[in-house]
N, C-alpha and C positions, 0 to 999 in steps of 0.2 A: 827286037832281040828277046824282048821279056814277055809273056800274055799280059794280060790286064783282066780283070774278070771285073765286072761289073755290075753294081748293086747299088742303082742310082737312089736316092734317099729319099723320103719325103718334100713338097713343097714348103710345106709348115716349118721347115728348120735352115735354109738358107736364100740369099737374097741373089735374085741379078742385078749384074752390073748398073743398071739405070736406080733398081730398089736399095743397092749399096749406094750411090752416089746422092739418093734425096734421103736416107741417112743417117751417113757418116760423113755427108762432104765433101767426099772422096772416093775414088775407083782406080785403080793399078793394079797392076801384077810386077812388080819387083823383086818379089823374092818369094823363100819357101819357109815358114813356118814346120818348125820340125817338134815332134812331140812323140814322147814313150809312154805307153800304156802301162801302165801300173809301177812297180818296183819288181826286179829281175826272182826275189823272193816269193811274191806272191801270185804270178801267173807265167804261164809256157808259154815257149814261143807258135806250139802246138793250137792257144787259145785265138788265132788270128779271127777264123768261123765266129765265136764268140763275142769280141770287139766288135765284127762289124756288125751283128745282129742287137747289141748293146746300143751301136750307135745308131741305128735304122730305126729302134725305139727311138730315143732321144730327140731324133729328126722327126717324126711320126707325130711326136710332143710338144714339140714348135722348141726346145732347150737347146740344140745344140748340133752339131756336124764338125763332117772332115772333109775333104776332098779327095783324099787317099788312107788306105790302110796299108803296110808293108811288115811283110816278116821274112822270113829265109825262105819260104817256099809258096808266097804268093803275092801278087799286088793286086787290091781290088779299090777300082774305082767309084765313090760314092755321091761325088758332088762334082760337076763339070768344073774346071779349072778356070772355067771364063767364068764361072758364077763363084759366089763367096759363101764360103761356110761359115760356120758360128762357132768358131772354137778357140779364136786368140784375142778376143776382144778389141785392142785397139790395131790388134795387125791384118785383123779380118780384113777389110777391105784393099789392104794393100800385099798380100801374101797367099800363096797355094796351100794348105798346112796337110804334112804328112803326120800318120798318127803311126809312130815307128813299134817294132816290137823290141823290149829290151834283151832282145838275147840275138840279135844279130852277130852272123859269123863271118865269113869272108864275101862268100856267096850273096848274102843279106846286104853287106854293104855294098858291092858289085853295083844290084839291083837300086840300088837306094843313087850311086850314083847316075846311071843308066837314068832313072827318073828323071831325077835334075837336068840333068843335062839333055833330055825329050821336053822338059818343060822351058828350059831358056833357048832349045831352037822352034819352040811354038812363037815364045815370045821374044824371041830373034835379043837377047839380049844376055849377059850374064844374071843372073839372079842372088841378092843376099840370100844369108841363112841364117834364121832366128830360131833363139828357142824358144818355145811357148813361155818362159819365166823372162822373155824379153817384153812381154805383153803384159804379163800377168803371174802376179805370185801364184806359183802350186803348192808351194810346202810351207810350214810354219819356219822361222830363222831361228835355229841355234843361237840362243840367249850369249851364253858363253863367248864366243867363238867369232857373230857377228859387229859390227863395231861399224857407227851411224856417225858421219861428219857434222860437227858442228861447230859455233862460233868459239869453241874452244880447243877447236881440235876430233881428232877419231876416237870416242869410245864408245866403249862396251855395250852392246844392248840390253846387258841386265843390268848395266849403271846408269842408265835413260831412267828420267824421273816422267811422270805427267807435269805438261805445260813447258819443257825441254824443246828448245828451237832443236830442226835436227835438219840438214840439205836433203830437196827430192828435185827428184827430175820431171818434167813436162813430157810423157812419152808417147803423146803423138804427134811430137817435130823430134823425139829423140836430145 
C-alpha cells in the first residue's frame, strides 16, 4: 500500500541474526522499538532526507542504526528487519526499531501502522511496542517531579541523597 525507498546502511553499524545471537545471547523478532527523532521544536517533519543521511553516517561509523525511518510522507528502509540495528541497546536483538518523526498527522500514523502490521504478517505473529526509553534512558529525569521507590517508600529524586538504596529493574528479562 505504501513504497518503501531504500537506503540500506553500512555493514560496520548492525549485526545478523547469527552476529546478534554470539552477542547478545539472543535473536528474536517480537516486537517494534519505536523512537522520535529529536523534539517536535527543533526539527520538521520535512527533515526525514536528513535523519536518514545522519543515520547512514552513524552506520558508516560502526555507532549506531535503524531499521526504518518514517514520517508523513515517506518510509525508507535502512537495515533489513531480519538483521539488528544498533539503536535500543538491550531491545536490539529482540525488536525492529522505527525511528518516527515527531510531527506525524493522520496519514503518518496510517503509515506507521501499515508497517507494523507488514512486519507482524513477515513474522506471522503480533508484535510488542517499546519505546526506545524502554531500553534505554534518552532524556535526563525531572528532579522534581520524578520520584524513585525505596525501602521507605516513593520519593522525590531531588531528595535522593548518595549511597540511598533506591529499586531497579533487570531490563533484559523485563
Amino acid at each position: 500500500m505504501y513504497p518503501i525507498e531504500v537506503k540500506i546502511s553500512s555493514k560496520n553499524g548492525w549485526f545478523t541474526p547469527a552476529e546478534a545471537k554470539a552477542y547478545y545471547g539472543r535473536y528474536d523478532r517480537n516486537g517494534v522499538t519505536v523512537h522520535w527523532w529529536n523534539s517536535p521544536d527543533k526539527i520538521k517533519d520535512s527533515d526525514h532526507d536528513n535523519i536518514v543521511n545522519m543515520k547512514l553516517r552513524q552506520s558508516a561509523d560502526g555507532v549506531g542504526s535503524v531499521n526504518y525511518v518514517l514520517s508523513n510522507n515517506k518510509i525508507t528502509l535502512m537495515v533489513n528487519p531480519d538483521d539488528v540495528a544498533w539503536c535500543s541497546q538491550a531491545g536490539n536483538p529482540t525488536t525492529v526499531s522505527v525511528e518516527f518523526s515527531p510531527h506525524l498527522n493522520d496519514e503518518g500514523y496510517k503509515k506507521a501502522g501499515w508497517l507494523i502490521w507488514q512486519l507482524e504478517g513477515r513474522y506471522n505473529r503480533k508484535l510488542a511496542l517499546y519505546r526506545h526509553s524502554d531500553w534505554f534512558q534518552t532524556q535526563c529525569l525531572p528532579i522534581d517531579t520524578t520520584e524513585l521507590l525505596t525501602k521507605n517508600g516513593w520519593v522525590k529524586l531531588s531528595d535522593i541523597s548518595i549511597g540511598d538504596e533506591v529499586a531497579s529493574a533487570h531490563i533484559d528479562d523485563r
